[in-house]
C-alpha positions in Angstrom: 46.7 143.4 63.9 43.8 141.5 62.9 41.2 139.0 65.1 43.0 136.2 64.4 46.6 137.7 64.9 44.8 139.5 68.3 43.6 135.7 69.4 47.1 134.1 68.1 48.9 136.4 70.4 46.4 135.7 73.1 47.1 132.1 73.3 50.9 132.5 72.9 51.0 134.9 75.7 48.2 131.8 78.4 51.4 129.5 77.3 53.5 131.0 77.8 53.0 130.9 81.3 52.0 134.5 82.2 48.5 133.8 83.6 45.4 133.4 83.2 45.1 136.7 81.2 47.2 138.3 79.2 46.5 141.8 81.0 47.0 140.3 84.9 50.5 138.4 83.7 51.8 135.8 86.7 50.7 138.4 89.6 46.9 137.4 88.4 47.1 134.0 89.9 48.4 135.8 93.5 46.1 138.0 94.1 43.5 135.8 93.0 44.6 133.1 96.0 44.8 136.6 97.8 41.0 137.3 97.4 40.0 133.8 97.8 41.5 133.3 100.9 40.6 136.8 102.5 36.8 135.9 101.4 36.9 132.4 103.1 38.5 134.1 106.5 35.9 137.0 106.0 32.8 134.6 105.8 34.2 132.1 108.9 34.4 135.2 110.7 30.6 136.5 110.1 29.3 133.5 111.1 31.1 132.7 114.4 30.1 136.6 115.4 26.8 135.5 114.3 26.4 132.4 116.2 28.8 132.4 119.1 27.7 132.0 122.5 27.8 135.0 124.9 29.1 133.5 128.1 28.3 135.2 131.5 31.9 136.5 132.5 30.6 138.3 135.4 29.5 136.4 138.3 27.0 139.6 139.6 24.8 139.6 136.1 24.3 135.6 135.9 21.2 134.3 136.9 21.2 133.1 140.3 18.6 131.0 142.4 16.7 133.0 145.3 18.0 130.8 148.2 22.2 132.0 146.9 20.7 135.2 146.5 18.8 135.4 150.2 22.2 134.3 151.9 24.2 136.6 150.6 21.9 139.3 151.7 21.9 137.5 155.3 25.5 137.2 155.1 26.3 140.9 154.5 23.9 141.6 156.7 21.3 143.4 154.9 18.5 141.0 156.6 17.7 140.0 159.9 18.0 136.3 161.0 14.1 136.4 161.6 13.9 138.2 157.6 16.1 135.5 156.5 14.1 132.0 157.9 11.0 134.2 156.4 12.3 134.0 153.3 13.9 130.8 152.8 10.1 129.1 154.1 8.7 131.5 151.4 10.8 130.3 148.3 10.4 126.9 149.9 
Protein backbone atom coordinates (compact mmCIF):
# COMPACT_ATOMS: atom_id res chain seq x y z
CA UNK A 1 0.00 0.00 0.00
CA UNK A 2 1.18 3.28 -0.80
CA UNK A 3 1.03 6.96 1.22
CA UNK A 4 -1.83 7.90 -0.16
CA UNK A 5 -3.75 4.48 0.02
CA UNK A 6 -2.11 4.35 3.86
CA UNK A 7 -3.83 8.13 4.49
CA UNK A 8 -7.07 6.99 2.36
CA UNK A 9 -7.59 4.19 4.75
CA UNK A 10 -6.78 6.41 7.61
CA UNK A 11 -9.53 8.74 7.02
CA UNK A 12 -12.04 5.95 6.07
CA UNK A 13 -11.36 4.22 9.28
CA UNK A 14 -11.86 8.43 11.76
CA UNK A 15 -15.37 8.13 9.71
CA UNK A 16 -16.19 5.64 10.17
CA UNK A 17 -16.69 6.15 13.65
CA UNK A 18 -13.90 4.03 15.29
CA UNK A 19 -12.05 6.94 17.06
CA UNK A 20 -9.86 9.21 17.10
CA UNK A 21 -7.16 6.83 15.89
CA UNK A 22 -7.23 4.14 13.91
CA UNK A 23 -4.97 2.04 16.40
CA UNK A 24 -7.19 2.99 19.78
CA UNK A 25 -10.70 2.12 17.76
CA UNK A 26 -13.99 3.44 19.92
CA UNK A 27 -12.30 2.18 23.43
CA UNK A 28 -9.77 5.41 22.73
CA UNK A 29 -12.40 7.94 23.46
CA UNK A 30 -13.16 5.85 27.08
CA UNK A 31 -10.18 5.63 28.45
CA UNK A 32 -9.39 9.00 27.37
CA UNK A 33 -12.53 10.44 29.61
CA UNK A 34 -10.89 7.71 31.95
CA UNK A 35 -7.60 9.66 32.29
CA UNK A 36 -9.07 13.01 32.21
CA UNK A 37 -11.26 12.51 34.95
CA UNK A 38 -8.82 10.49 37.22
CA UNK A 39 -6.25 13.53 36.58
CA UNK A 40 -8.87 16.24 37.60
CA UNK A 41 -9.86 14.09 40.92
CA UNK A 42 -5.99 13.44 41.40
CA UNK A 43 -5.18 17.29 41.24
CA UNK A 44 -8.45 18.46 43.59
CA UNK A 45 -7.10 15.99 45.92
CA UNK A 46 -3.35 17.40 46.14
CA UNK A 47 -4.50 20.58 46.79
CA UNK A 48 -7.10 20.17 49.52
CA UNK A 49 -4.19 17.91 51.40
CA UNK A 50 -2.16 20.82 50.60
CA UNK A 51 -4.26 23.50 51.96
CA UNK A 52 -6.72 22.07 54.41
CA UNK A 53 -6.88 23.23 57.80
CA UNK A 54 -5.73 21.00 60.73
CA UNK A 55 -8.43 21.40 63.31
CA UNK A 56 -7.50 20.71 67.05
CA UNK A 57 -9.66 17.43 67.66
CA UNK A 58 -8.26 16.99 71.02
CA UNK A 59 -9.33 19.35 73.65
CA UNK A 60 -5.76 18.51 75.90
CA UNK A 61 -3.33 19.81 72.85
CA UNK A 62 -5.37 23.10 72.00
CA UNK A 63 -4.06 26.18 73.26
CA UNK A 64 -5.67 27.22 76.38
CA UNK A 65 -5.54 30.58 78.39
CA UNK A 66 -3.56 30.40 81.89
CA UNK A 67 -6.53 31.37 84.09
CA UNK A 68 -8.70 27.72 82.40
CA UNK A 69 -5.47 26.15 82.83
CA UNK A 70 -4.81 27.38 86.75
CA UNK A 71 -8.46 26.08 87.65
CA UNK A 72 -8.16 23.04 86.49
CA UNK A 73 -5.10 22.49 88.44
CA UNK A 74 -7.06 23.95 91.56
CA UNK A 75 -9.88 21.87 90.71
CA UNK A 76 -8.08 18.53 90.67
CA UNK A 77 -6.32 19.62 93.42
CA UNK A 78 -2.84 19.82 92.37
CA UNK A 79 -2.65 23.55 93.99
CA UNK A 80 -3.48 24.98 97.17
CA UNK A 81 -6.19 27.65 97.52
CA UNK A 82 -3.39 30.10 98.76
CA UNK A 83 -1.15 28.69 95.17
CA UNK A 84 -4.23 29.28 93.31
CA UNK A 85 -5.23 33.30 94.33
CA UNK A 86 -1.20 33.63 93.79
CA UNK A 87 -1.54 32.80 90.49
CA UNK A 88 -4.61 34.14 89.18
CA UNK A 89 -3.19 37.98 90.69
CA UNK A 90 0.03 36.90 88.84
CA UNK A 91 -1.55 36.38 85.25
CA UNK A 92 -3.67 39.31 86.26
Amino acid sequence: MDQTGLLQHIAHLHHEGTGWCPSTGTWGWFWMFIGTVALIVITILIIYLLFKEDGVKNTKTALRRPEDIIDERYARGEISTKEYREKKKEIR
